[in-house]
N, C-alpha and C positions, 0 to 999 in steps of 0.2 A: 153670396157671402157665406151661406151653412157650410155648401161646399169645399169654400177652399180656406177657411181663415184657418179656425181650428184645426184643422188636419195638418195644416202647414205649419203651424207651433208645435206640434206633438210629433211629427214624423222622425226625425233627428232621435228622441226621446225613446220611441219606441225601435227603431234599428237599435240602439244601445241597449237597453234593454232584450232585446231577443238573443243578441248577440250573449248575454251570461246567463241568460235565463236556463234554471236547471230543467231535467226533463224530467216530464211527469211521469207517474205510471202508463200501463198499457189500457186502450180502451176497450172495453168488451160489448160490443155490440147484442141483441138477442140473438139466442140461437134459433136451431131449426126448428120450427114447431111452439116456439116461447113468446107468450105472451108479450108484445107492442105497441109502443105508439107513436104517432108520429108528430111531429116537430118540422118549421119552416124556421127560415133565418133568411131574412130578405133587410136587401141592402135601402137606408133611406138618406139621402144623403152624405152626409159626416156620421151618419148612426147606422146599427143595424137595427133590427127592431125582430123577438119573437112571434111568432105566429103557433097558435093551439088551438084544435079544438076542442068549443066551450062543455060539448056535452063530454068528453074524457077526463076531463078535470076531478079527479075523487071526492065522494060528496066529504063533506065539513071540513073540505081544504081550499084554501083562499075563496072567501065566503064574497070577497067584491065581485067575483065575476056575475053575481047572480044579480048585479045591476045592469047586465046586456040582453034580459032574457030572449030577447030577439034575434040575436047572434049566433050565426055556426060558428065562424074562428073570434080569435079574442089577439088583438099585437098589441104587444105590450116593449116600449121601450121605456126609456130613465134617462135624466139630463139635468141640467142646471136647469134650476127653475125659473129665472128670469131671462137667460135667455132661451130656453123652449117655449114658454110661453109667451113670448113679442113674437109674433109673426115676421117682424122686420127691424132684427135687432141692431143697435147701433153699436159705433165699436167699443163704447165704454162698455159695456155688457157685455161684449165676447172677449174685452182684455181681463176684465173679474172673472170669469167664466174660466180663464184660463191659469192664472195667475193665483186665485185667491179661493179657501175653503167657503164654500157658498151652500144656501142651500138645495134640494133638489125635487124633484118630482117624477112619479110615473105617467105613463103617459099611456092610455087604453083605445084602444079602436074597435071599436064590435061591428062584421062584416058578412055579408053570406055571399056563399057561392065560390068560383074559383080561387084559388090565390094569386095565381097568374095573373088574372082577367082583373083583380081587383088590384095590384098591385105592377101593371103594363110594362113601367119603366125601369124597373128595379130587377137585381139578380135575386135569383130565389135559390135557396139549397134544401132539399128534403133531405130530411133526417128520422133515422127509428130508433126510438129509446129503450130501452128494456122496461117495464111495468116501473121497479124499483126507482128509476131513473126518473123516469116522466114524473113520480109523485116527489122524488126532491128536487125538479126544477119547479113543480109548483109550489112547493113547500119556501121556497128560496122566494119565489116574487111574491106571496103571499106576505111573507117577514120583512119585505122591502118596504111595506105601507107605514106611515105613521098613524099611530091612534090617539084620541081624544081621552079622556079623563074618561069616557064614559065605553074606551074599548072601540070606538068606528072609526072607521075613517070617511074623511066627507069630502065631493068631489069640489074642484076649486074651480071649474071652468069645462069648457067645453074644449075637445080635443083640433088641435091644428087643419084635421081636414075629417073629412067620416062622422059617422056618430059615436061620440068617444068622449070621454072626460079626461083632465088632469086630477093625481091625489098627491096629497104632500109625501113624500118620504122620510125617513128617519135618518138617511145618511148623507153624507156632505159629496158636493163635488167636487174636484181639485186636480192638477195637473195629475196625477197621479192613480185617479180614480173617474175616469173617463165613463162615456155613457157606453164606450167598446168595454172597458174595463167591467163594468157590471155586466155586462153580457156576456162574455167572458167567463164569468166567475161562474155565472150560472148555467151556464154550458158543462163545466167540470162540475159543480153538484149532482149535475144528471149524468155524470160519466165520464166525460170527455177529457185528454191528457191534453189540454190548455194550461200554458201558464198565463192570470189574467194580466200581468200587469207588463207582458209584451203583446197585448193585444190593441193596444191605444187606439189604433187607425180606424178606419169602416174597412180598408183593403186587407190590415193583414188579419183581422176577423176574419173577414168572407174567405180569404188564400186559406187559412188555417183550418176553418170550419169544414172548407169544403173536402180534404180531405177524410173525412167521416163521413159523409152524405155524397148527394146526389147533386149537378147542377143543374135542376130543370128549368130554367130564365137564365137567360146571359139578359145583363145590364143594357139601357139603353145607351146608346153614344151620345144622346141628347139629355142624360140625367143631370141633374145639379146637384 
């Protein structure tokens, strides 16, 4: 059901939308010899989900990751909050989900070792940012958390699969602002000439994306 519902509601949405979408600037990759780092974008369903790693992250920028201290990489995806969070959501919850301004959540995984190897079924695209780059993509999901009265934010659950938690977020989800849509966005604060709000799908992310990177995993033909 992750698979096919939502994607099936937004595909229509997002061909129309690419089709006027203006063009963005050009992307500027690093150059020869300039400082680096690298970035994955791995396909999870109806979602794609970031992949970084945790030791690159610039110290006193997004301060939650230092709730993984045990983690090399750190994925981090965003979603409606009730339905990412139901394991096995029913269809009222993916018709709000899709329909209606809700609220949302991050969603953190903290993993070591390969990405590939941790991640089997999914396409993976490597990606190099320039310095500049990698610290306003962390700079962007760092902003993406909601905070308490006292400035934290506090984890609501345990993540879908891994050792990972859910946080609240600050922004709404809605046909229009998809969990590709926030990936998306944050792809173009680290550079990329994406426009987010023709990026609705997991497919025309990953087609999009992968033009800037590398694909080192093709998709399983058994992924949902």
């Amino acid at each position: 059901m992750r698979a096919a519902i939502i994607p099936a509601c937004f595909a229509l949405i997002s061909v129309l939308l690419s089709a006027c979408a203006s063009v963005p600037g050009e992307f500027s990759p690093p150059g020869p010899g300039e400082p680096s780092r690298t970035i994955y974008l791995v396909s999870q369903d109806w979602h794609a989900g970031i992949v970084i790693k945790r030791t690159d992250i610039p110290p006193g920028t997004w301060p939650q990751h230092n709730d993984f201290p045990e983690a090399e990489y750190l994925e981090v995806g965003w979603g409606d909050r009730d339905y990412y969070m139901t394991p096995s959501p029913h269809i009222g919850i993916t018709i709000k989900a899709g329909l209606f301004p809700t609220a949302s959540v991050l969603h953190i995984v903290g993993f070591s070792g390969s990405v590939t190897r941790y991640f089997p079924a999914s396409e993976v695209i490597q990606i190099d940012l320039s310095e500049a780059g990698f610290q306003q993509l962390c700079r962007y999901i760092e902003n993406s958390y909601a905070l308490d009265e006292a400035g934290r934010s506090r984890p609501l659950g345990s993540s879908l699969y891994g050792s990972g938690q859910f946080y609240l977020s600050y922004e709404n989800y809605h046909a229009f602002n998809t969990c590709n849509v926030w990936t998306a966005r944050g792809l173009r604060e680290a550079g990329f000439p994406l426009t987010p709000s023709a990026n609705l799908t997991i497919d025309t992310l990953m087609m999009n994306a992968a033009k800037y990177g590398a694909v080192i995993q093709h998709a399983s033909p058994d992924l949902d």
